[in-house]
DRENDO-1510 file (C-alpha; in Angstrom, 1 decimal, always signed):
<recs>
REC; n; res; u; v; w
REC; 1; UNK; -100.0; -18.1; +38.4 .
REC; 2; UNK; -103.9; -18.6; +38.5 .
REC; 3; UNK; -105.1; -20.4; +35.3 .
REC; 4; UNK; -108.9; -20.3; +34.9 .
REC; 5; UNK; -108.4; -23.7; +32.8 .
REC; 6; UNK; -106.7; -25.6; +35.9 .
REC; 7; UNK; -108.9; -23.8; +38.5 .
REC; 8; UNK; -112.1; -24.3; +36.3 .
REC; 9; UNK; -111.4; -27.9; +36.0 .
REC; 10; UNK; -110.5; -28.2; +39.4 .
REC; 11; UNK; -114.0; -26.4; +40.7 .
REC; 12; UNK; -116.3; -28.7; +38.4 .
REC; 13; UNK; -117.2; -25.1; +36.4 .
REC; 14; UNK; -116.8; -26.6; +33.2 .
REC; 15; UNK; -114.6; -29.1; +30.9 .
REC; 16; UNK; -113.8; -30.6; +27.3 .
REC; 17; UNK; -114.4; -33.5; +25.3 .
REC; 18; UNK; -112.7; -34.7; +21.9 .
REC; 19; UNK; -116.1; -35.7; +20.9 .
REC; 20; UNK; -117.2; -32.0; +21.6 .
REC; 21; UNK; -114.1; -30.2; +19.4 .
REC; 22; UNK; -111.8; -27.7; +20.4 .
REC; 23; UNK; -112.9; -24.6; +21.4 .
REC; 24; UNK; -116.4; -26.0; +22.4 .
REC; 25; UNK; -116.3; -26.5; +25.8 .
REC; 26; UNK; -118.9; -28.0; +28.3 .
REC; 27; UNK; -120.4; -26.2; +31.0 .
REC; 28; UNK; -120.7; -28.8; +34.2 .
REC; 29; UNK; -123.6; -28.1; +36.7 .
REC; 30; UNK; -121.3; -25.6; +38.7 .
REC; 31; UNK; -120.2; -23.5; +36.1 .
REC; 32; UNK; -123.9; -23.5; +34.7 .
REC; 33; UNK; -125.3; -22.2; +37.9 .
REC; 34; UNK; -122.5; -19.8; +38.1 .
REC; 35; UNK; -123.4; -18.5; +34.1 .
REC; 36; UNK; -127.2; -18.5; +35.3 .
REC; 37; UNK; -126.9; -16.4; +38.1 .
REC; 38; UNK; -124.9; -13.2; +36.3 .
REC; 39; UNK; -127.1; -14.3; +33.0 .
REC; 40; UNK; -130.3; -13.6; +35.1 .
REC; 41; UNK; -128.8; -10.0; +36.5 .
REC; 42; UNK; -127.7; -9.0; +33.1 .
REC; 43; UNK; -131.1; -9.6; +32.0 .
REC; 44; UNK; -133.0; -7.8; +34.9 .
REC; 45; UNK; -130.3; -4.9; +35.1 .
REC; 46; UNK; -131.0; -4.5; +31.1 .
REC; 47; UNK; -135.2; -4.7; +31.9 .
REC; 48; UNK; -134.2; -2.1; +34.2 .
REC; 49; UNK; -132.8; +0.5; +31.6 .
REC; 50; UNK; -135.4; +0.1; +29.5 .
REC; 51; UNK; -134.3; -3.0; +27.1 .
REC; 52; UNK; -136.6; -5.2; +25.7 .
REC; 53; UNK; -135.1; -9.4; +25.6 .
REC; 54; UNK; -135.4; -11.7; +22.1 .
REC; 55; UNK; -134.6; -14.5; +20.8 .
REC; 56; UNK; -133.5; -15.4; +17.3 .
REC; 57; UNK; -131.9; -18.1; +15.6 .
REC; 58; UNK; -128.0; -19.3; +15.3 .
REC; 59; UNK; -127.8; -19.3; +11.9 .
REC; 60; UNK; -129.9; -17.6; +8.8 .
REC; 61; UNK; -129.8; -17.8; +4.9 .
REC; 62; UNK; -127.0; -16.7; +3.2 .
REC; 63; UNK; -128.2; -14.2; +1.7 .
REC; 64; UNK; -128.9; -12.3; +5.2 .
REC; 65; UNK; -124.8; -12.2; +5.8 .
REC; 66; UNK; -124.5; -11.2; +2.2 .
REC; 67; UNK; -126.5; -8.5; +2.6 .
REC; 68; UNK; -125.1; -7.1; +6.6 .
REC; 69; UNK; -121.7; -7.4; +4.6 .
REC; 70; UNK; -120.2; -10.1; +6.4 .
REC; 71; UNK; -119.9; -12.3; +3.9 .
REC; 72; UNK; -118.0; -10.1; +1.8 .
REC; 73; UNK; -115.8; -8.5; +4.8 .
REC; 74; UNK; -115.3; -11.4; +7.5 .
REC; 75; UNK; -115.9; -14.7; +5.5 .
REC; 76; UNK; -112.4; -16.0; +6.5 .
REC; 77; UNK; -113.7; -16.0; +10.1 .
REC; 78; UNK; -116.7; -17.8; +9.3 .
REC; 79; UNK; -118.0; -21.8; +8.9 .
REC; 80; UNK; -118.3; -22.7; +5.8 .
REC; 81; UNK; -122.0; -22.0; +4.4 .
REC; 82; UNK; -124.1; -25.4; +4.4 .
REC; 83; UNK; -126.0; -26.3; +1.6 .
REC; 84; UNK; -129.1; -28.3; +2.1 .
REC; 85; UNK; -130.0; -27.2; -1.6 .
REC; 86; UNK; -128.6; -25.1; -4.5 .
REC; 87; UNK; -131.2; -22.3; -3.2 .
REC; 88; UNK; -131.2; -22.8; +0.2 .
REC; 89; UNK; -127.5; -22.0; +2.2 .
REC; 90; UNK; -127.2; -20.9; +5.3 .
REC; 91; UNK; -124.6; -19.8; +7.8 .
REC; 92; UNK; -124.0; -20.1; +11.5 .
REC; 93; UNK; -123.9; -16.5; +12.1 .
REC; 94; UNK; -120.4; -14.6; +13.6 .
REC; 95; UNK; -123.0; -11.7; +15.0 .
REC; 96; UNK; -126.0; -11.4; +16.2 .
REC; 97; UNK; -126.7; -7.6; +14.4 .
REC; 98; UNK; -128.3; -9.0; +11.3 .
REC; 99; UNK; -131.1; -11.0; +13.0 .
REC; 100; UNK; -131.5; -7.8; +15.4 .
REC; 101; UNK; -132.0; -5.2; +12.6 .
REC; 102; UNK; -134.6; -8.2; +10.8 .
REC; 103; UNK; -136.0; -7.5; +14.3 .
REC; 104; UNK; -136.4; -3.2; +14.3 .
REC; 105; UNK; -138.1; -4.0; +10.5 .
REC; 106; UNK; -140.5; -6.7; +12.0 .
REC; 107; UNK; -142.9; -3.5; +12.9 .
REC; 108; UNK; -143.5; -0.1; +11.7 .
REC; 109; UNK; -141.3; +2.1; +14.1 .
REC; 110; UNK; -142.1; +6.2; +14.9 .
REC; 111; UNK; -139.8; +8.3; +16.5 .
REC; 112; UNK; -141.9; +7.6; +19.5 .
REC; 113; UNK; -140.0; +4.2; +19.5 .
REC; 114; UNK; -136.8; +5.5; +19.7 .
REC; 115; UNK; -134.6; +5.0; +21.2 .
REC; 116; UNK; -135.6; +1.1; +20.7 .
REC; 117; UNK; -133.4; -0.7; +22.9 .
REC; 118; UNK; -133.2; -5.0; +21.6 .
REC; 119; UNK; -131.2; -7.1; +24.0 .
REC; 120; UNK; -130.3; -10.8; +23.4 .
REC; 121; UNK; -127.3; -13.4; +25.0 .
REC; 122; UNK; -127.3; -15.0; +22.3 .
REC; 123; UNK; -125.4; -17.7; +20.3 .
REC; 124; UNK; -122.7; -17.1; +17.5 .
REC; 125; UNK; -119.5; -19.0; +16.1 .
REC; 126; UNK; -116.1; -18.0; +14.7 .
REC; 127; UNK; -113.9; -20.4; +13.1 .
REC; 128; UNK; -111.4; -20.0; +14.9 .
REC; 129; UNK; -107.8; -21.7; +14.7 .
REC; 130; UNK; -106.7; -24.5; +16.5 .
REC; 131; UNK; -104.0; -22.8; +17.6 .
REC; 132; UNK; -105.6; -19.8; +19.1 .
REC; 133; UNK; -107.7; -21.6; +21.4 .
REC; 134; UNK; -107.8; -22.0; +24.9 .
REC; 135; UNK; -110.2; -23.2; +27.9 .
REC; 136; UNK; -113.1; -20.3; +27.8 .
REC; 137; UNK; -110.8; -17.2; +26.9 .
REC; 138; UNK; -111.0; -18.1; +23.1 .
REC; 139; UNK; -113.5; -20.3; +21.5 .
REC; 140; UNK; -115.9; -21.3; +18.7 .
REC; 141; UNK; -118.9; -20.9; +20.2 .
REC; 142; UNK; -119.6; -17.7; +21.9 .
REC; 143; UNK; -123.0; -17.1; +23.8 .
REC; 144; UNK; -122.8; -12.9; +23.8 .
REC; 145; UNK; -124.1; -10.5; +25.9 .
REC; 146; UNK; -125.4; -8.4; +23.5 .
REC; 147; UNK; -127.9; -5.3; +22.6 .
REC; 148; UNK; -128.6; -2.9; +19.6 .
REC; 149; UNK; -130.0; +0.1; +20.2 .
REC; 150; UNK; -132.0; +2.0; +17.3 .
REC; 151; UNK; -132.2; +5.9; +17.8 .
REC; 152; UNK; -132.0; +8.9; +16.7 .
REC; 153; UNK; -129.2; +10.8; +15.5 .
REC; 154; UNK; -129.4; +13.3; +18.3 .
REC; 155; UNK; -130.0; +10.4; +20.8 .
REC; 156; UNK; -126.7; +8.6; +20.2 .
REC; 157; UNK; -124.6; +10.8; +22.7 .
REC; 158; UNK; -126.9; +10.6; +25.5 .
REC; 159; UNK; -127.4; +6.4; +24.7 .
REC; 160; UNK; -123.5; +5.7; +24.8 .
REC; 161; UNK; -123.3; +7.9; +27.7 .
REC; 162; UNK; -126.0; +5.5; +29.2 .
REC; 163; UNK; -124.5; +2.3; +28.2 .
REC; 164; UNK; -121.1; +3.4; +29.8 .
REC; 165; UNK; -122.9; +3.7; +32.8 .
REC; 166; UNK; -124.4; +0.5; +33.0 .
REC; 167; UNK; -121.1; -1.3; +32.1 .
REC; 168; UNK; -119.9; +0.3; +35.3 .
REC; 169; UNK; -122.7; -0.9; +37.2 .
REC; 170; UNK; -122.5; -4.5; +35.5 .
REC; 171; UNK; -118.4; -4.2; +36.5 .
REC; 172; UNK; -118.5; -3.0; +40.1 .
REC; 173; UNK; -121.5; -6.2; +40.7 .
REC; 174; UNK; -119.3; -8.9; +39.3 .
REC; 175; UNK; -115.7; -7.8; +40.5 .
REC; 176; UNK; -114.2; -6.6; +37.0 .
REC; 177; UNK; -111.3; -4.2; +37.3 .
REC; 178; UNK; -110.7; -2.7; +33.5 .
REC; 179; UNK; -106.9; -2.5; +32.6 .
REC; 180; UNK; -108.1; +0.5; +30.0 .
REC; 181; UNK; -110.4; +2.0; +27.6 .
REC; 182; UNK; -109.7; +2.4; +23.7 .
REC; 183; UNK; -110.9; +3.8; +21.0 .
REC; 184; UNK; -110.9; +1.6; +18.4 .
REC; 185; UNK; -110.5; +3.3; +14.6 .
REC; 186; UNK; -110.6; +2.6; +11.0 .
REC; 187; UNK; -106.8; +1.7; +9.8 .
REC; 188; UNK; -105.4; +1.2; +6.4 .
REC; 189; UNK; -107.0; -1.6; +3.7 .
REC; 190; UNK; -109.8; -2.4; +2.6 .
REC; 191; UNK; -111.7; -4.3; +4.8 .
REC; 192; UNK; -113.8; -1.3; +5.9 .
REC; 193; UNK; -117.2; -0.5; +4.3 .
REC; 194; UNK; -119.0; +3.2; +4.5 .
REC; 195; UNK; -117.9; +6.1; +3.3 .
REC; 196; UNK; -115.4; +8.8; +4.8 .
REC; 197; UNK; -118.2; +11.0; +6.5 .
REC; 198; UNK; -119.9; +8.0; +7.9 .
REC; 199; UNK; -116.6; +7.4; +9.9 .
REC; 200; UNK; -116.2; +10.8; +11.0 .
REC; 201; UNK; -119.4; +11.5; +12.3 .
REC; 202; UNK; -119.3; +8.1; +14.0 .
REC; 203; UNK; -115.7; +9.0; +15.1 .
REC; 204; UNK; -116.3; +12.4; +16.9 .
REC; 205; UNK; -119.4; +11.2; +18.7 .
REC; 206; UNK; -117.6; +8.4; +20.5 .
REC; 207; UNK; -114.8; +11.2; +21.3 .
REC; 208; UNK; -117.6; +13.1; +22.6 .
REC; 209; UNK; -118.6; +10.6; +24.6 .
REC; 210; UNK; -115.6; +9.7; +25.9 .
REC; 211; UNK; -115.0; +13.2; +27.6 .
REC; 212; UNK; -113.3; +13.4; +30.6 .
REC; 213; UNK; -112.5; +9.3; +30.5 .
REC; 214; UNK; -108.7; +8.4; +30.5 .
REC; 215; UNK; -108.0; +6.1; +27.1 .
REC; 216; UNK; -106.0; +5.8; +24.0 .
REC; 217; UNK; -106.8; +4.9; +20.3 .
REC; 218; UNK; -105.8; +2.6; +18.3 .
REC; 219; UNK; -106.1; +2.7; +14.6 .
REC; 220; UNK; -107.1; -0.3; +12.7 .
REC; 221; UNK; -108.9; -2.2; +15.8 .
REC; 222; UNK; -112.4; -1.2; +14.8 .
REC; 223; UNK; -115.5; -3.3; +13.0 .
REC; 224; UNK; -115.6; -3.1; +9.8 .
REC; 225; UNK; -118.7; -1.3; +9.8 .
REC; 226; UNK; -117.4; +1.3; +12.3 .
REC; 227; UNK; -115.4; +2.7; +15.0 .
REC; 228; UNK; -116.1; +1.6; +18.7 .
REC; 229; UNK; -115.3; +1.6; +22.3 .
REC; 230; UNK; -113.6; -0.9; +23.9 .
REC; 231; UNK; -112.8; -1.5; +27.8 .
REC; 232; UNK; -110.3; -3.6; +28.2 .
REC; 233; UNK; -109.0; -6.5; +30.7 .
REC; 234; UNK; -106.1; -8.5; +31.2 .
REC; 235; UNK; -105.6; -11.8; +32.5 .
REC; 236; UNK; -103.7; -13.4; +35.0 .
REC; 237; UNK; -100.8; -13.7; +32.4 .
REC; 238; UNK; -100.7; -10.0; +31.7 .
REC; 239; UNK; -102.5; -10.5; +28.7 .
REC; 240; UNK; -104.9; -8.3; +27.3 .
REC; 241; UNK; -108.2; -8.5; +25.5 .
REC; 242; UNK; -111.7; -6.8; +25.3 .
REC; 243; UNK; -114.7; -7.2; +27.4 .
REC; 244; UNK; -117.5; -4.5; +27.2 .
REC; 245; UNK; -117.8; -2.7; +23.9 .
REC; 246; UNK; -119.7; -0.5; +22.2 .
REC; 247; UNK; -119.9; +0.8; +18.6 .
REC; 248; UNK; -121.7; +3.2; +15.9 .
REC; 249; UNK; -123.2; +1.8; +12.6 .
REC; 250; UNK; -124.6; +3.8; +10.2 .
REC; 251; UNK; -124.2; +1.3; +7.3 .
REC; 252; UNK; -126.2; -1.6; +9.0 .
REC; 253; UNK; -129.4; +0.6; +8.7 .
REC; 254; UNK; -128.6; +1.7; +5.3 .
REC; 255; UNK; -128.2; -2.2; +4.1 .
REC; 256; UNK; -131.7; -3.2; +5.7 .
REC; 257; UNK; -133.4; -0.2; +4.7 .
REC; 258; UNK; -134.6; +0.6; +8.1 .
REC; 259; UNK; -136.6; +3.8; +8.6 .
REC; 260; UNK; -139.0; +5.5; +11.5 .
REC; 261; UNK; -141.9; +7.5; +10.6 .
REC; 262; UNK; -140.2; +11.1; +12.0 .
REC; 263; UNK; -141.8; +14.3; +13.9 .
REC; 264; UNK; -142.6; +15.7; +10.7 .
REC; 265; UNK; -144.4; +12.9; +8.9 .
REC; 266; UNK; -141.2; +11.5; +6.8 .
REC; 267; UNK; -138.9; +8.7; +6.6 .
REC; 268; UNK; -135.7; +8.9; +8.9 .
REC; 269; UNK; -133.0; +6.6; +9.2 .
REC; 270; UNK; -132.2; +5.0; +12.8 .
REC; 271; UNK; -128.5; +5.0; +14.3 .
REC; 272; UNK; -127.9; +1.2; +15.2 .
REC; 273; UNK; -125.9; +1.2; +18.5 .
REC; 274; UNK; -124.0; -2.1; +19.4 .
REC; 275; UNK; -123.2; -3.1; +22.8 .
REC; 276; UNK; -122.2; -5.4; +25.0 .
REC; 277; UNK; -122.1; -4.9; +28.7 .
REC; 278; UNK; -119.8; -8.5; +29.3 .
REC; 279; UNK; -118.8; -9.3; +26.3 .
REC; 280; UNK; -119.2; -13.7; +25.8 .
REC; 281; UNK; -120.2; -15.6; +28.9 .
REC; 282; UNK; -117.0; -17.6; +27.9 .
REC; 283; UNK; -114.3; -14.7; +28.1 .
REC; 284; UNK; -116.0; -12.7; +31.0 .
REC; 285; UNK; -115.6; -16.4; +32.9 .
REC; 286; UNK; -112.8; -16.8; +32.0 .
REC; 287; UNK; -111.2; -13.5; +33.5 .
REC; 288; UNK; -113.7; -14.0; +36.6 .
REC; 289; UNK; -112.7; -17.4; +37.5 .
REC; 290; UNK; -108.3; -15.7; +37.9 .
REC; 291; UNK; -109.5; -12.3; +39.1 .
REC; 292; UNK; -111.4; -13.9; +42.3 .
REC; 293; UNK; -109.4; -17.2; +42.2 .
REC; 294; UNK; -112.8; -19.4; +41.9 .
REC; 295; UNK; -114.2; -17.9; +44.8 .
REC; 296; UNK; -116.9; -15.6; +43.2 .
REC; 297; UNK; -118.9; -13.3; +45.0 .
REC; 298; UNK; -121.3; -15.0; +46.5 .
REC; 299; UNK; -124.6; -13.8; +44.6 .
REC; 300; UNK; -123.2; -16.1; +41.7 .
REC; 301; UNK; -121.4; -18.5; +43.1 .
REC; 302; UNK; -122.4; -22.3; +42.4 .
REC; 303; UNK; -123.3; -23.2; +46.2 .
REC; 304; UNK; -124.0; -20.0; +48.6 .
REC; 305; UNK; -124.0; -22.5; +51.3 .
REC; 306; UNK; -123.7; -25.8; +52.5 .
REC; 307; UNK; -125.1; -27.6; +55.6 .
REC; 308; UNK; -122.9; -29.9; +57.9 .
REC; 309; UNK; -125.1; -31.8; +60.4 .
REC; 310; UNK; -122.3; -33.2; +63.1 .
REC; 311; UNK; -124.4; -36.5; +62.9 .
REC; 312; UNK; -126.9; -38.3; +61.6 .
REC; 313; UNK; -128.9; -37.6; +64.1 .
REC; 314; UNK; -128.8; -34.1; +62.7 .
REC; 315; UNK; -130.0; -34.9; +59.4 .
REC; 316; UNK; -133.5; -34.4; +59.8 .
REC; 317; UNK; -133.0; -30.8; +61.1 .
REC; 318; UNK; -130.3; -30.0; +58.1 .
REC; 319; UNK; -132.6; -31.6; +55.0 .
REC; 320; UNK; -135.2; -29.1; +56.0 .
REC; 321; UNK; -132.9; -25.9; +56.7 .
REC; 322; UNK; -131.8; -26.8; +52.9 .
REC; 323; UNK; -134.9; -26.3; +51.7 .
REC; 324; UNK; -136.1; -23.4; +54.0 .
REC; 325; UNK; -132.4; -22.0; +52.1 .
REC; 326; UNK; -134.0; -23.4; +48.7 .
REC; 327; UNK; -137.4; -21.5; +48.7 .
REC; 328; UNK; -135.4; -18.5; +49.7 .
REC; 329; UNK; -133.7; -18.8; +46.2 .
REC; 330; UNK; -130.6; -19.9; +47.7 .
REC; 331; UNK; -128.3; -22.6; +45.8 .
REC; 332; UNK; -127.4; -24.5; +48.9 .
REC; 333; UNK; -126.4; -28.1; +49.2 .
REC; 334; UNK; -126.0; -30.5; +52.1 .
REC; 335; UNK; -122.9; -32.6; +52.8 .
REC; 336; UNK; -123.0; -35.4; +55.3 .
REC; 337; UNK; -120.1; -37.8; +54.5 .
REC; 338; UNK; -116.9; -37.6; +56.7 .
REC; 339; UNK; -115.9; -35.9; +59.4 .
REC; 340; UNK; -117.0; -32.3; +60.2 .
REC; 341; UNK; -113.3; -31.2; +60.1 .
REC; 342; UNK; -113.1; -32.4; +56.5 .
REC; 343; UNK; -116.1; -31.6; +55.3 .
REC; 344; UNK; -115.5; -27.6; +56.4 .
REC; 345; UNK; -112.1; -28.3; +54.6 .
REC; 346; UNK; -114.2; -29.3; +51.4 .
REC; 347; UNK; -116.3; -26.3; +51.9 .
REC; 348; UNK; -113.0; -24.5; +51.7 .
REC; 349; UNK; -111.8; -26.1; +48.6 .
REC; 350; UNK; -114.8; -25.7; +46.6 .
REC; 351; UNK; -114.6; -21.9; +47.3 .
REC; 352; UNK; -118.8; -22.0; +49.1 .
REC; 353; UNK; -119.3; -18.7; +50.6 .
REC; 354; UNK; -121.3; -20.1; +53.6 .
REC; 355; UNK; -121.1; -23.2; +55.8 .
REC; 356; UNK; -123.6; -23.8; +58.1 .
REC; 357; UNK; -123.0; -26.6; +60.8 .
REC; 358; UNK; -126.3; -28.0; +62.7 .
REC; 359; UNK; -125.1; -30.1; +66.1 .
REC; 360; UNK; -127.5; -31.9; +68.7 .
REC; 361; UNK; -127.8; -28.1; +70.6 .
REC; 362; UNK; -128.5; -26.1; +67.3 .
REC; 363; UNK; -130.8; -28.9; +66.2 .
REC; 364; UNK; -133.1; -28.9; +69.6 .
REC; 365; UNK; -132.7; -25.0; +69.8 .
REC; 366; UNK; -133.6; -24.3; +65.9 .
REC; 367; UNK; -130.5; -22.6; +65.1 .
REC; 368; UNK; -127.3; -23.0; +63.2 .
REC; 369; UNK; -123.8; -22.0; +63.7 .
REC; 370; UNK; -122.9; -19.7; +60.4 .
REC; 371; UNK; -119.2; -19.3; +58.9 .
REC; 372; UNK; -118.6; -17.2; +55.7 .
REC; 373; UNK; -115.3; -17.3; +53.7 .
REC; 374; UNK; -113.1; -14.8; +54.4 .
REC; 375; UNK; -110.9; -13.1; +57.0 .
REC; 376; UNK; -114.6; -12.8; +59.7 .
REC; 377; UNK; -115.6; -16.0; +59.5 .
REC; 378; UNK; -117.5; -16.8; +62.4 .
REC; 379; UNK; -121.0; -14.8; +61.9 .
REC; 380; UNK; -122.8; -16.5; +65.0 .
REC; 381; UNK; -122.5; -19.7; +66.8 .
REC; 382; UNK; -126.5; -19.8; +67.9 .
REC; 383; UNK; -128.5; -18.0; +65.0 .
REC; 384; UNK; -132.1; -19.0; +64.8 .
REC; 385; UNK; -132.8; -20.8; +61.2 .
REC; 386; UNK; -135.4; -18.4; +59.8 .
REC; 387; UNK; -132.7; -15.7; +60.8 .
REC; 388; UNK; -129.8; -17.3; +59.0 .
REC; 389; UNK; -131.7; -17.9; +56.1 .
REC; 390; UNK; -132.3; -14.2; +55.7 .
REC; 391; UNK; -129.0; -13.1; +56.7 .
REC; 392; UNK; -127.5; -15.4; +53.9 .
REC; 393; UNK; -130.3; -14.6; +51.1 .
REC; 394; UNK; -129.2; -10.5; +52.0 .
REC; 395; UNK; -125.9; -10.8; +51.7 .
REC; 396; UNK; -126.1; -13.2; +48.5 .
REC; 397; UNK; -127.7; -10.7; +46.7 .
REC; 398; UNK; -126.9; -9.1; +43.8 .
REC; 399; UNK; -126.5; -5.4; +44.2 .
REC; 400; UNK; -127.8; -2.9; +41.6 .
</recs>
């Protein structure tokens, strides 16, 4: 059985350190150019549709969680507040909602705004267990896709409708196959907040928008601030979990008093919309590193392509079809140790979609010979370099 924690090891993608902590692992140069590339599409595909990127901080007073409700509904998953004074706490935040609604009340918003779409991969932390943790899959510190939309009542259908549609583009690009979708609902307790219409209303228009899609609901598996979507994956072990989501509040804008300036001159309040297209870098890796066996697609994978001069004599010739790959945007690399047979068995093992080998004829023509992984390897034995370069760039491209 594939094991991201064994293959991601094995691929240089990332490790861990005692001196780190559990559940805070390290991203190594691979598995940072890796996160970089689908970080970078994520953020173009959400420009695209009409988001608009932030940043905000980790961690914010106490009183901020106190007032989104977390503090009073999700404290036992959260570090312990630190005190640098009796009236100044704060809190490494478990969400990045809060900071995003202090965001919509930066500015005076009009229903022209709307729907205001505020994207962020951004950092939060869960205390998580000892015991629950495990290489990316489950972890302390979560870097999360994330957006919140602020619209209209009558805008919500046609926003979720949107946002399923983008998690299908954002799947199909990076290879995720969904095991289901769920609707997750309020259960019994009391760990929910709002009151019984809230939930309803939030309820039926996540039905509505589910029409026609195949899933099942599951009492009890929704925020404590309302119901959601989930879109499920499992892993190689059969095991399942959630990757894209997306979710109603009305209680968020209630809380922070948010409001837009409405078609007839009054105060309306906004619909916050949570979503996530990926869920954490750390999960979605996770699954991505077993579902393609560490050789990802090659718009993100670490090195699109290396270059094997036969020689030294060659090595002129390869250092500056590196570069010519470089200044295309490529990630390519150049390895020159060992025999050719064993450095295109390297190539292998570290999963690089392209190998490009440069002998004395391909060096004096200005040409390579081009491999790609896979079943058709051989792509040309006599390709001229400006020609490869754009062949590789094409097919290394993210599609939208």
């Amino acid at each position: 059985m594939i094991d991201h924690r064994r293959l991601g090891r094995e691929l240089d993608l990332f490790d861990s350190d005692p001196l780190s902590g559990a559940g805070l692992p390290l991203w190594l140069p691979a598995g940072a150019a890796a996160r970089h590339a689908v970080e970078s599409y994520l953020r173009e595909l959400e420009r695209r549709a009409g988001y608009q990127h932030v940043y905000s901080p980790p961690l914010g007073r106490r009183e901020l969680f106190e007032l989104s409700g977390h503090l009073g509904h999700f404290a036992d998953e959260m570090f312990p507040v630190m005190s640098l004074s009796a009236d100044d706490e704060f809190v490494l935040r478990p969400s990045l909602c809060p900071h995003h609604a202090l965001v919509y009340r930066a500015r005076g918003r009009s229903y022209r705004d709307l729907p205001l779409r505020i994207a962020e991969i951004g950092g939060m932390y869960r205390a998580e267990r000892s015991g629950v943790l495990g290489g990316l899959s489950r972890v302390r510190a979560i870097s999360l896709n994330d957006a919140h939309t602020f619209c209209a009542l009558d805008q919500v259908g046609a926003e979720v409708a949107e946002v399923l549609r983008l998690i299908r583009v954002a799947h199909a690009a990076l290879g995720v196959q969904p095991s289901g979708y769920r609707l997750s609902l309020r259960g019994p307790g009391e760990k929910y907040i709002g009151d019984d219409e809230m939930w309803h209303r939030a309820e039926e228009l996540l039905r509505a928008a589910l029409d026609g899609i195949d899933y099942h609901e599951a009492p009890g598996e929704a925020a404590f601030y309302g119901p959601k979507i989930d879109i499920q994956i499992r892993d190689a072990a059969g095991r399942e979990s959630t990757l894209s989501t997306i979710q109603l509040d009305f209680d968020k804008p209630e809380r922070f008093d948010l409001s837009y300036r409405d078609r007839s001159g009054g105060r309306s309040r906004p619909v916050m919309v949570h979503r996530s297209l990926v869920g954490s870098m750390e999960r979605l890796f996770a699954y991505l590193i077993e579902a393609h066996g560490g050789a990802f697609p090659a718009w993100y994978a670490p090195t699109q392509v290396v270059v094997l001069p036969v020689d030294a004599a060659q090595q002129p010739v390869a250092d500056a079809f590196v570069r010519d790959c470089v200044a295309a945007g490529l990630r390519a690399d150049l390895h020159g140790d060992g025999t050719l047979g064993v450095r295109i068995r390297r190539a292998a093992e570290r999963k690089v979609p392209y190998v490009a080998v440069l002998g004395a004829r391909e060096a004096a023509a200005g040409q390579v010979s081009l491999r790609r992984r896979g079943p058709a390897t051989r792509l040309g034995d006599a390709i001229p370099v400006a020609e490869a370069v754009r062949l590789i760039a094409d097919e290394a491209s993210p599609r939208w």
